[in-house]
C-alpha positions as CSV (number, residue, x, y, z in Angstrom):
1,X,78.2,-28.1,11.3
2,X,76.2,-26.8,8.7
3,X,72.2,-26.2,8.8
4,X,70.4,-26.6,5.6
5,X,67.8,-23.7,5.3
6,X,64.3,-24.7,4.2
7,X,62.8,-21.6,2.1
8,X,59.8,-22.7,-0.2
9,X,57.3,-20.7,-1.1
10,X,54.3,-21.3,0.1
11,X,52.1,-20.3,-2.9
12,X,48.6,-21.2,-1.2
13,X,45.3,-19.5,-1.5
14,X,43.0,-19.9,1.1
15,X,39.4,-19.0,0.0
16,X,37.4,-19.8,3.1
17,X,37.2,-16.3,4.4
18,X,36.4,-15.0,1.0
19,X,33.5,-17.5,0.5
20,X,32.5,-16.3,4.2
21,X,31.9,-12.7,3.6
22,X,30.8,-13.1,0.5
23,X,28.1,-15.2,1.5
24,X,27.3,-12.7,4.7
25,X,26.8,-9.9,2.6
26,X,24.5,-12.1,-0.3
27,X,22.5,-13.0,3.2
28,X,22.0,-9.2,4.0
29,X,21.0,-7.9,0.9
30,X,18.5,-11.0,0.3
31,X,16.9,-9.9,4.1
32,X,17.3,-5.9,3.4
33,X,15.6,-6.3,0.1
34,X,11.7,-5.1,0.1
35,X,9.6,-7.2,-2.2
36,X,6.9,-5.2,-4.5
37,X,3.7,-6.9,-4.2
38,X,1.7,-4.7,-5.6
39,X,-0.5,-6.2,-9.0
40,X,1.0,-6.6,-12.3
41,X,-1.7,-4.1,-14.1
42,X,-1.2,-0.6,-15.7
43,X,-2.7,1.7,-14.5
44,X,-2.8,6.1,-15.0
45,X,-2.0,7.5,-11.4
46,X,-2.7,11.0,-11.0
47,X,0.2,13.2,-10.2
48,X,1.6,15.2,-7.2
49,X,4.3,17.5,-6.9
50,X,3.7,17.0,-2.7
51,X,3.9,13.1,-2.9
52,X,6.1,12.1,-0.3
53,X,7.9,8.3,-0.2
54,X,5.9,5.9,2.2
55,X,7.2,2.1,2.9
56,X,5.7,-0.8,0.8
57,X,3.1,-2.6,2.8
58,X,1.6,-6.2,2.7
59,X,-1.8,-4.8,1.6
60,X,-2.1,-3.1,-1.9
61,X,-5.5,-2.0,-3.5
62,X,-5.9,-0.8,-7.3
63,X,-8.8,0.3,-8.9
64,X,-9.3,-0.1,-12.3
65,X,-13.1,0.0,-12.4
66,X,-16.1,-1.1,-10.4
67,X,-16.1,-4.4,-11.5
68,X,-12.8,-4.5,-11.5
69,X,-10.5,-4.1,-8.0
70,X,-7.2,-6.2,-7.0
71,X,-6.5,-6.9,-3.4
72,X,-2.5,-7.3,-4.4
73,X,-2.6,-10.0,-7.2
74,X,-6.5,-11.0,-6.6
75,X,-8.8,-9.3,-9.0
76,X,-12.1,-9.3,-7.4
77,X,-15.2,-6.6,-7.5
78,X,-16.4,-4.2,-4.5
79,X,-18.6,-6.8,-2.7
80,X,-15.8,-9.5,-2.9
81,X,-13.3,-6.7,-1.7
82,X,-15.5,-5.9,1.3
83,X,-16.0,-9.8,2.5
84,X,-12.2,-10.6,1.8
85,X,-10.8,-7.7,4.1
86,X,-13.9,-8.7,6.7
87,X,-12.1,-12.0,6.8
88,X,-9.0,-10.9,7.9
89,X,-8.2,-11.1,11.9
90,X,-8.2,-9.2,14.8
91,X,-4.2,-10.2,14.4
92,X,-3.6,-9.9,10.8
93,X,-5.3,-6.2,11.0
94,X,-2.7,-5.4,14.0
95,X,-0.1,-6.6,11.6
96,X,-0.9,-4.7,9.0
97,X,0.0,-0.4,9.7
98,X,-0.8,0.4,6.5
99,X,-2.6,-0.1,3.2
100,X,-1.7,1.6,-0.2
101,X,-4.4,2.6,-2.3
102,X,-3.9,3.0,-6.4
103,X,-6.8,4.4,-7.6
104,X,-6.5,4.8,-12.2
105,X,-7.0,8.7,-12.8
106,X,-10.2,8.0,-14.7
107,X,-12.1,6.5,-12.3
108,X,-14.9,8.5,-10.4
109,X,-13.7,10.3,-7.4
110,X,-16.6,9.2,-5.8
111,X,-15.1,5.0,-6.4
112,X,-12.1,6.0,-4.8
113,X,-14.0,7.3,-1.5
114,X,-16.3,4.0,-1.4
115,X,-12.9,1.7,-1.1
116,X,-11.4,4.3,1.3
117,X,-15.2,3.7,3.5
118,X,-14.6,0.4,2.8
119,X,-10.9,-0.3,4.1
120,X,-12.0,1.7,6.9
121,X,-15.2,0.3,8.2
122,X,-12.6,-2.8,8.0
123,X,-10.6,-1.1,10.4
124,X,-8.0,-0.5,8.5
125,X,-6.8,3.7,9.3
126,X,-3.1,4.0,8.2
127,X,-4.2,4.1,4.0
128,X,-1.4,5.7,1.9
129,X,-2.7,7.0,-1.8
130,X,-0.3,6.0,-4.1
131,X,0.6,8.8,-6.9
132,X,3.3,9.5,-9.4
133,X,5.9,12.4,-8.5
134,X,6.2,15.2,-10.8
């Protein structure tokens, strides 16, 4: 008796598992990724040849002017500054570690010190002063 012998080739791609990882791996770099908040305005930062490299935080501060401070993407003035970070809660303050500070180069030294008194009579102590590496 003879036995007939049944070789195809099975040609098949299967492109489950490929989908799978590729899909893992779009999934970590979406939750590794840090998102800049910081406001979309130009600004002169003094340089450093000491800066070191701190983490982005939720709260950003730039100083353009007097009249003219953002709280992240909110343009506001020194009053409004002070009653929007006296708003904040006892829990969104613990949240918060840190707050970067971009202060122009043109500005009065003594502008930078009153929103530096005023992020910390807001309890706010971690501040990191943003600058540009030489």
């Amino acid at each position: 008796m003879r036995f007939k012998r049944r070789l195809t080739a099975r040609a098949i791609v299967d492109l489950v598992p490929m989908i799978d990882v590729v899909f893992q791996l779009i999934l970590f770099f979406l939750v590794s990724t840090t998102f800049a908040i910081l406001p979309g305005i130009t600004l002169k930062l003094p340089e450093s040849s000491t800066a070191e490299a701190t983490a982005m935080t939720r709260l950003a501060v730039a100083v353009v002017s007097k009249d003219e401070v953002y709280l992240n993407a909110d343009r506001m003035d020194l009053a409004e500054l002070d009653e929007r970070l006296s708003r904040l809660s006892l829990l969104e303050r613990a949240e918060i570690k840190s707050v970067t500070l971009e202060a122009d180069r043109q500005i009065p030294y003594g502008l930078t010190i009153e929103v530096l008194d005023l992020l910390r009579k807001n309890g706010f102590r971690g501040i990191n002063l943003h600058t540009l590496e030489r």
